[in-house]
C-alpha positions in Angstrom: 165.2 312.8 152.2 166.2 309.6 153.5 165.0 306.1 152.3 164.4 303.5 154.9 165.6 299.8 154.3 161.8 298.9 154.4 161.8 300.2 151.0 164.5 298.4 149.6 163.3 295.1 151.3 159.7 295.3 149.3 162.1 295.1 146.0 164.2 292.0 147.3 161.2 290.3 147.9 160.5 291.1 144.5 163.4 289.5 143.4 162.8 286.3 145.5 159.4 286.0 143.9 157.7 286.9 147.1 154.9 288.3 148.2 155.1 291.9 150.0 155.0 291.7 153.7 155.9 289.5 156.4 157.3 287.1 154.3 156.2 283.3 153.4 159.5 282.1 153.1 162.0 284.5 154.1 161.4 286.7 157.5 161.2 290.2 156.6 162.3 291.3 160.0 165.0 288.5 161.1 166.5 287.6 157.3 165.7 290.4 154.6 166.2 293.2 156.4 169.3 291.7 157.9 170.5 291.0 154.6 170.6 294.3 153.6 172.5 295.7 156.5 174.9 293.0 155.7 174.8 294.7 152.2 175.6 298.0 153.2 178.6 297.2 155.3 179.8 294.7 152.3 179.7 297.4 149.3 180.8 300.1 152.0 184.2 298.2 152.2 184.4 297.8 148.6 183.7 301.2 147.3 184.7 303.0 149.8 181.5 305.4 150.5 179.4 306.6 151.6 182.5 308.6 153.8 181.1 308.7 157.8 184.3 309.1 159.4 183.5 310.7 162.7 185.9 311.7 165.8 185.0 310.7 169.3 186.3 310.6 172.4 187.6 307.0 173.9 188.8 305.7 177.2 191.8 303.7 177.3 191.7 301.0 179.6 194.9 300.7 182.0 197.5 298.1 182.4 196.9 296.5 178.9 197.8 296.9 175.3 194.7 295.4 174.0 191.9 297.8 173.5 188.8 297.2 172.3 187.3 298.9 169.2 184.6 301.2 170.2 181.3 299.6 169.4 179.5 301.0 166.0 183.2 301.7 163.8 184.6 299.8 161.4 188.1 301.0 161.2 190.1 303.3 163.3 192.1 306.0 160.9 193.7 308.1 163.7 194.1 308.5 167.5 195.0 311.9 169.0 197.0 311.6 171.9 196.6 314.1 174.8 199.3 316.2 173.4 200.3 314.8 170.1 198.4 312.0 167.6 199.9 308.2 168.5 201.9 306.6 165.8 200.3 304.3 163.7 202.5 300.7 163.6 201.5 297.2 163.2 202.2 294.1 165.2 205.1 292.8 162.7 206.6 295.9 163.7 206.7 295.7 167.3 207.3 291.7 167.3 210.3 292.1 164.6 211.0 295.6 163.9 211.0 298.0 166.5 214.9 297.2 168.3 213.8 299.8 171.4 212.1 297.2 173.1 211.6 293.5 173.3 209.1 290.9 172.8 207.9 291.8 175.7 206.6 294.8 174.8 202.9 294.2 175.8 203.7 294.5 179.5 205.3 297.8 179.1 203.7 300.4 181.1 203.4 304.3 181.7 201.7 307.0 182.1 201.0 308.1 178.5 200.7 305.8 174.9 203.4 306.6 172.1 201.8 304.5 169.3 198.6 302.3 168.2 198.4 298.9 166.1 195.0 298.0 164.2 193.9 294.6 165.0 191.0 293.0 162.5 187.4 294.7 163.2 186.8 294.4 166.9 190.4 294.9 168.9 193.4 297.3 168.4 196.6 297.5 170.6 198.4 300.9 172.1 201.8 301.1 173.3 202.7 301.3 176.3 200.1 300.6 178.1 198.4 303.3 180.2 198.9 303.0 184.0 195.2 305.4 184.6 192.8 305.6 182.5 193.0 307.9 179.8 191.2 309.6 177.6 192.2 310.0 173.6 190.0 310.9 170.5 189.6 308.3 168.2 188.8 309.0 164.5 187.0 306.1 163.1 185.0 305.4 160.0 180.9 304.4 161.3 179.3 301.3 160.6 176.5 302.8 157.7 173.3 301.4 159.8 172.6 300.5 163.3 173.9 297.9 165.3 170.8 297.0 167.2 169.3 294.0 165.8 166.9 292.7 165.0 166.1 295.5 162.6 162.5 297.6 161.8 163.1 298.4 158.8 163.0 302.5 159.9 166.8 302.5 159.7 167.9 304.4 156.8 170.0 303.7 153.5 173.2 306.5 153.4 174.0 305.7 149.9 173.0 307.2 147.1 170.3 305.9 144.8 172.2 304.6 142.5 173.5 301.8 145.0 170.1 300.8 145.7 169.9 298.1 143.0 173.3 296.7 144.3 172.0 296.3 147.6 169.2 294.9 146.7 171.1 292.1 144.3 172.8 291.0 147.2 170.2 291.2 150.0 168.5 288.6 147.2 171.9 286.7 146.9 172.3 286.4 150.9 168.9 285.2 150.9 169.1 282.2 148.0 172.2 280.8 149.1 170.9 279.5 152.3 168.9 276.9 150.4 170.5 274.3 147.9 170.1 273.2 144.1 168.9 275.8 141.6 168.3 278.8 144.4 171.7 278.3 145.5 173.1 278.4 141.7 170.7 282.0 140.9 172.1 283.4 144.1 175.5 282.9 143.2 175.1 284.5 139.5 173.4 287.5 141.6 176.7 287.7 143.7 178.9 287.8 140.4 176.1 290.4 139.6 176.6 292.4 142.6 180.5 292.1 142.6 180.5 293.6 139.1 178.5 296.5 139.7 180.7 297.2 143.1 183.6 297.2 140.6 182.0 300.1 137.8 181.1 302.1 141.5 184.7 302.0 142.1 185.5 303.4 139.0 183.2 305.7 138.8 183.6 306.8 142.4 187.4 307.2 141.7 186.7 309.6 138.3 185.2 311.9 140.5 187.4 312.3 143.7 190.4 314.1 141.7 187.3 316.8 140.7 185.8 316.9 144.3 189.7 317.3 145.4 191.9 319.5 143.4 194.1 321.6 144.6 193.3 324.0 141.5 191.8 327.2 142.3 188.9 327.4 139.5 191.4 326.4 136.7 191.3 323.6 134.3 193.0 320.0 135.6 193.5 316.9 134.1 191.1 313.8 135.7 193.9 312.0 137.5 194.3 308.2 136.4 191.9 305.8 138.3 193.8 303.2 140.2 192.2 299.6 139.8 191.3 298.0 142.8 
């Protein structure tokens, strides 16, 4: 069963000391709810889960490097090329390191790409650039709610319900911090709040991934050290 952000909104109004509903003083609708999808894409990146990566197709546009990252991803992990995955690289290694080319590498052209370079959240760049448009199949990791704003408070809550109270911390934080004195200073302690409990998730997260991933077959393993983040 899935729980709607509705849900978790009633208990950041809580928090705020407000009453259920529309809101007196924050907008359900345009602020609370929006601080909580803000939530969910925060302690995504910081934990690491819930795990959505999905593979889809993508069209290449032609006669450019620049791509743009297909709306509703975060990241792009992979790209499978029409007969073999693209390289991954990065730009310091086609400005600097790559010697089969030169700087002028973003006006190369032909008929198929070789390699891919992430670029921040919204672009990435292929090399060369595609003369036709082509079609690859993009693994990506998807944004944990909808991207149609403003929200209705159907959309659901991926993570488990453990998180909910994290969420709900910094909904309250992102809320507080837009006005000044002693709402400002309780939002930031909520924020230290939230940041601490991302950081036990971590660990706790991390404890269990060498037991969801052994490579035992039904025999006893030692838990793997957790790396700190």
């Amino acid at each position: 069963m899935t729980t709607p952000i509705s849900t978790l909104a009633a208990n950041v109004q809580s928090r705020l000391e407000e009453p259920s509903g529309a809101g007196a003083w924050w907008s359900l609708q345009y602020e609370i709810y929006t601080a909580l999808a803000e939530a969910e894409n925060d302690l995504m990146l910081l934990v690491g889960r819930p795990t959505q990566v999905v593979s889809i197709p993508f069209t290449l546009a032609p006669n450019t490097v620049w791509q743009t990252m297909p709306k509703g991803y975060f990241a792009i992990t992979d790209i499978q090329g029409y007969s073999s995955p693209l390289y991954k690289v990065n730009l310091w290694d086609m400005d600097y390191l790559m010697t089969s080319w030169g700087p002028d590498w973003t006006q190369d052209v032909d008929q198929v790409a070789a390699r891919w370079a992430p670029i921040g959240f919204n672009m990435f760049a292929i090399h060369p650039a595609v003369s036709t448009s082509q079609t690859v199949n993009v693994t990506a990791i998807q944004y944990p709610i909808t991207d149609v704003w403003p929200y209705t408070g159907a959309e659901s809550v991926p993570f488990e319900d453990n998180f909910f109270q994290l969420l709900e911390v910094y909904a309250a934080h992102y809320c507080r911090i837009k006005e000044m004195g002693g709402e400002f200073q309780e939002g930031m302690k909520m924020f230290d709040e939230y940041m601490q409990g991302a950081k036990r998730m971590t660990a706790i997260q991390d404890k269990r991934d060498p037991l969801l991933f052994t490579s035992g077959y039904g025999g006893s393993q030692n838990v793997n050290s957790t790396t700190r983040r």
